[in-house]
C-alpha positions in Angstrom: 6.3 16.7 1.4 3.0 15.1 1.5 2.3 16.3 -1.6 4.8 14.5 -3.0 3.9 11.4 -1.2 6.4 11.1 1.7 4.7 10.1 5.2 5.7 12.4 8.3 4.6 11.0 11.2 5.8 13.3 15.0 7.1 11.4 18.0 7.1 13.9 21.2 7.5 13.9 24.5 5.5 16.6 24.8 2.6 18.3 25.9 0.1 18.3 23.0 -0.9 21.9 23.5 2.6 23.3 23.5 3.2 21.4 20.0 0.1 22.6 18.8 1.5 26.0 19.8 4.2 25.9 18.3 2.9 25.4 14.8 0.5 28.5 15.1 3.5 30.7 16.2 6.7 29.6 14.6 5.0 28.9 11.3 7.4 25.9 9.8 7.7 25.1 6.4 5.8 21.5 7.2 1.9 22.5 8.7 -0.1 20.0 10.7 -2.1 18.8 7.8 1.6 17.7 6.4 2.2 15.4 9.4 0.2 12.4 10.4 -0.4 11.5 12.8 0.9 12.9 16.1 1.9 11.1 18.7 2.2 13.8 21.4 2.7 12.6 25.0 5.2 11.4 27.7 5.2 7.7 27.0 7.9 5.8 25.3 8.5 6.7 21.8 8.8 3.4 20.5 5.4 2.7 21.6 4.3 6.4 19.8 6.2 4.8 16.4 4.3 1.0 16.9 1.0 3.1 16.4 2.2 5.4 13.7 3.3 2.1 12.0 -0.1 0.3 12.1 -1.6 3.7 10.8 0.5 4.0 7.9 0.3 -0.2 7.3 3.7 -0.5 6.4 6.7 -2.4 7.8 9.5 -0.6 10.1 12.2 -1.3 7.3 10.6 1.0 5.3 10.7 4.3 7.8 13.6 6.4 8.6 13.6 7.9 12.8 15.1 10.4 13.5 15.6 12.3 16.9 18.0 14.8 18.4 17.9 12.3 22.0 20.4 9.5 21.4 19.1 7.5 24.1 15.2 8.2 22.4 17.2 6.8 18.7 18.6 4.2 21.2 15.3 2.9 22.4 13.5 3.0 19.6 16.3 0.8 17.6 16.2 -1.9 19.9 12.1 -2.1 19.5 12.6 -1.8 15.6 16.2 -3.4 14.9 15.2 -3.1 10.8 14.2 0.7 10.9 17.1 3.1 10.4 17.5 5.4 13.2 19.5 8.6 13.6 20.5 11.1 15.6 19.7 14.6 14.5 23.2 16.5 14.2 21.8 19.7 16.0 24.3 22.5 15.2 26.1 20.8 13.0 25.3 22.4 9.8 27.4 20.4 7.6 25.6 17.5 9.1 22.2 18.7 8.5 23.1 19.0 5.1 24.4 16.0 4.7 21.2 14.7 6.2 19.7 16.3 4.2 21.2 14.6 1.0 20.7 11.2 2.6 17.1 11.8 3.1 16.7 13.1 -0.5 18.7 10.3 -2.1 16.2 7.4 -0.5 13.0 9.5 -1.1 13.5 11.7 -4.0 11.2 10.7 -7.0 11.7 11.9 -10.7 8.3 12.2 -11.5 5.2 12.9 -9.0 2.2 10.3 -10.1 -1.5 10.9 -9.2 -1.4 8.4 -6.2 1.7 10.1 -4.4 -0.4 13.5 -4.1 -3.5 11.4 -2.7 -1.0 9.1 -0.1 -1.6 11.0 3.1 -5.0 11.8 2.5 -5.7 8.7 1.9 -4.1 7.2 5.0 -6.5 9.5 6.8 -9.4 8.5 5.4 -8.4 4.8 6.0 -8.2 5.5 9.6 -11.7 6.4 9.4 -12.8 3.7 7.6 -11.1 1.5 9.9 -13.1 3.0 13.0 -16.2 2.9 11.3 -15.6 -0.8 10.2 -14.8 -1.8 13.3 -17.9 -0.1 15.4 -19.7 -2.2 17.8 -22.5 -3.7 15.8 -21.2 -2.8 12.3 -22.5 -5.6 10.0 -19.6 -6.0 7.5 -21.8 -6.5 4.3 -23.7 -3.6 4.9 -21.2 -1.3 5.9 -19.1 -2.1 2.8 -22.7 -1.7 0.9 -23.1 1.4 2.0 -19.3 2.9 1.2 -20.7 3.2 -2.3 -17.2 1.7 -3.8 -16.3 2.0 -7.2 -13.3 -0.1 -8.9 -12.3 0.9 -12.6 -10.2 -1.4 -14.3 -7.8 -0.3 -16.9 -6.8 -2.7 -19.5 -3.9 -2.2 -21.4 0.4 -2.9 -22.0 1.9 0.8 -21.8 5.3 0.5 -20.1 4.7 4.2 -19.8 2.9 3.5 -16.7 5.3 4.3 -13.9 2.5 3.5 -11.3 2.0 0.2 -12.3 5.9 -0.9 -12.0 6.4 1.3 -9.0 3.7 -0.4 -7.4 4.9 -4.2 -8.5 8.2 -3.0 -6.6 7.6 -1.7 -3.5 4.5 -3.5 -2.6 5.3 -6.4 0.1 2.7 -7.3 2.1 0.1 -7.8 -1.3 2.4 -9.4 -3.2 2.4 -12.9 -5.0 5.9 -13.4 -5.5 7.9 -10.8 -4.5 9.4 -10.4 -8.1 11.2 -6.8 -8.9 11.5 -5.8 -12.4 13.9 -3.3 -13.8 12.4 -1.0 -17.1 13.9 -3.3 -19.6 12.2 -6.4 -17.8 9.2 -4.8 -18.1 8.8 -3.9 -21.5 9.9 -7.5 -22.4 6.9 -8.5 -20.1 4.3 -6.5 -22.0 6.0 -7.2 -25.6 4.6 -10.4 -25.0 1.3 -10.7 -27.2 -0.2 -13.6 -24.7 0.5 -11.2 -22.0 -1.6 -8.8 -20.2 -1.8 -6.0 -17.9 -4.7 -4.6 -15.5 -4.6 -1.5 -12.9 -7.2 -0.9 -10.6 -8.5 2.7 -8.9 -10.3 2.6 -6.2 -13.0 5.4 -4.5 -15.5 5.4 -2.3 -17.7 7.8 -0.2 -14.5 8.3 1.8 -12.8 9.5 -1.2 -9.9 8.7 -3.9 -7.3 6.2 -3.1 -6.3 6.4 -7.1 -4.6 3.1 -8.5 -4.2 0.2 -6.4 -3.5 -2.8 -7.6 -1.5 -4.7 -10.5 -1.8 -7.8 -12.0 -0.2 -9.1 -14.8 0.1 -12.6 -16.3 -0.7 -14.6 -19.5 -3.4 -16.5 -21.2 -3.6 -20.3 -22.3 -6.4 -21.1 -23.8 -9.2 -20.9 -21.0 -6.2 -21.3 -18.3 -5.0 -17.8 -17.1 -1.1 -17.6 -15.8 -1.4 -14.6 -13.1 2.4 -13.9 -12.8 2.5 -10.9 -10.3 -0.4 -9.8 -8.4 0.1 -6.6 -6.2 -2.2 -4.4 -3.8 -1.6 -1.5 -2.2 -2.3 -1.8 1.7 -4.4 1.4 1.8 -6.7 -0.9 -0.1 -7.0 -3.6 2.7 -10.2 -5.0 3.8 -12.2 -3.8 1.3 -12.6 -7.1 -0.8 -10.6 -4.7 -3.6 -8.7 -8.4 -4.4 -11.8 -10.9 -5.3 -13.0 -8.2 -7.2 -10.0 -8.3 -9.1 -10.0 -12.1 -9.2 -13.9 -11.5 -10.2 -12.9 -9.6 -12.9 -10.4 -11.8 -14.5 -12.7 -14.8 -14.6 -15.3 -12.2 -16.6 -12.7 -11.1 -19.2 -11.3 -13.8 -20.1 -14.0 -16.7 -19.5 -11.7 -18.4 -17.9 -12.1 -22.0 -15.9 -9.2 -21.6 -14.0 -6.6 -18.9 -12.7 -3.2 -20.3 -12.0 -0.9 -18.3 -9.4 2.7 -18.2 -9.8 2.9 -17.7 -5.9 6.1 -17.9 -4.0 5.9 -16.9 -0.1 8.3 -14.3 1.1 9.2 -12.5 4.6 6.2 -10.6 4.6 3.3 -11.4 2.4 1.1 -12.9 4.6 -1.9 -11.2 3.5 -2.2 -12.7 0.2 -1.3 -16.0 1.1 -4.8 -15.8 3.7 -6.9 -14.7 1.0 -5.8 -17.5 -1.3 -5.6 -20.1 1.3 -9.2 -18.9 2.0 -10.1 -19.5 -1.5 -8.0 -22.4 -2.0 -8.9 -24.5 1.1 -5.1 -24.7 1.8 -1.5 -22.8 2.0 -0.8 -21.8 -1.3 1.9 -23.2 -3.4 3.9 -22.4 -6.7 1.1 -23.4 -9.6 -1.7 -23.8 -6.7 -4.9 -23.7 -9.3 -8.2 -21.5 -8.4 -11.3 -23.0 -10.5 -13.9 -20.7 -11.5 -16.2 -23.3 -9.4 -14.4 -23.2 -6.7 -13.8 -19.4 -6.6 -17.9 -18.7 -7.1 -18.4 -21.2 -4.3 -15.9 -19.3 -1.6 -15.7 -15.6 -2.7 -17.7 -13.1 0.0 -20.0 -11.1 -1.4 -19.2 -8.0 -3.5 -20.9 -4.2 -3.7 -18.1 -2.8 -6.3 -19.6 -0.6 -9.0 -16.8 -1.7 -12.0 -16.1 0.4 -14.9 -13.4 -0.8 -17.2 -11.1 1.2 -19.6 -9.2 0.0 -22.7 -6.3 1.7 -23.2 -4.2 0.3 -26.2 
């Protein structure tokens, strides 16, 4: 399953030695470098799911519990009223199966990109980097110095890309607008020959965390029109998104960059880094000069490689 990009996270009551245990001698189809991470002890499980939450980054709407302790489904419901919980239909095989089905129809995928093999890893390796970071003593612009962080932009309008539109439409948090596109949208985007499109992979000493971030938008003259602007969370705190701003300003010798920003539910981490930038709450049209940005941006360690694809 993490192979194909699904998160498993374990909520027990439990004593972490008998789970452990239990993997070495049953031998189930998922192994413990599938699942992460464990939260193995007696304390409330909705607790147990709050911190697999904040590792993962992601918002309880988009998580699926499921335990064979209604009162356990019960309690964890009434912490998380947006996640959908379940009770597991033990002995009911007809059930299971049609469990099963659900489970396949919300997370099945088509096609298996690059980034959904790297997921889990990755959230590991941000857990890491999140300890490290946040070490007593840790000097932010020399630990992200020494990460050794490399950004390769890709430049280019294939609507062959499935990454770049899956991302634009299930990013939240790192996202300008909110704005969902189906395939025909899309290719009218990119048809459009003012238009353009850039990806961003990321990898540092830590390792891959493979594409990103998306932007896309058009160009006026020396005005850019960034239209949607997305970034994975596993990319957080990184300074990932003033390199990307960085980078548009280099292309396209622009003077200004004008964000078609509309707040939503949950993207409250882009609207801080523009307010930051902006010296106020963004707005739809807010305007970032290239003075302004040079005068506010935090200093950057990216090595940036760029690739044209046509």
């Amino acid at each position: 399953m993490s192979s194909l990009g699904i998160l498993i996270g374990v909520a027990s009551k439990n004593d972490p030695a008998m789970v452990k245990s239990a993997f070495q001698k049953r031998k189930p189809l998922l192994t413990e470098n599938d699942i992460f991470p464990f939260e193995v002890h007696w304390s409330r499980k909705s607790d147990s799911v709050a911190r697999i939450l904040k590792a993962w980054n992601i918002a309880s709407d988009s998580v699926i519990f499921i335990d064979d302790s209604p009162m356990e489904v019960a309690e964890v419901h009434a912490a998380f009223p947006d996640m959908e919980c379940i009770v597991f239909p033990r002995g009911d095989y007809r059930a299971i199966w049609g469990l099963l089905k659900h489970l396949r129809g919300l997370f099945g995928k088509s096609a298996v990109t690059e980034e959904d093999t790297l997921r889990s890893a990755s959230i590991r390796r941000s857990q890491s980097w999140s300890e490290m970071e946040n070490a007593p003593s840790v000097d932010a612009d020399n630990f992200l110095k020494s990460a050794e962080a490399r950004i390769t932009f890709r430049t280019g309008k294939s609507a062959a890309d499935e990454r770049a539109l899956e991302l634009l439409n299930k990013t939240n948090q790192f996202n300008l607008n909110g704005k969902r596109f189906t395939e025909a949208e899309w290719r009218k985007i990119l048809d459009d020959p003012k238009a353009f499109l850039f990806t961003a992979s990321y990898e540092d000493k830590f390792g891959p965390l493979g594409k990103i971030a998306v932007i896309i938008g058009r160009t006026v003259e020396r005005q850019v029109q960034v239209n949607s602007w997305v970034m994975s969370c596993r990319a957080f705190s990184r300074r990932i998104e003033f390199q990307c701003l960085q980078h548009i300003f280099d292309i396209f010798k622009a003077e200004e960059l004008v964000f078609d920003y509309e707040m939503t539910a949950r993207n409250s981490p882009i609207r801080e880094v523009l307010a930051a930038l902006l010296s106020g709450p963004p707005v739809s049209g807010s305007c970032l000069t290239l003075v302004d940005f040079s005068a506010r941006v935090p200093q950057l360690f990216h090595v940036v490689e760029e690739e044209v694809h046509v």
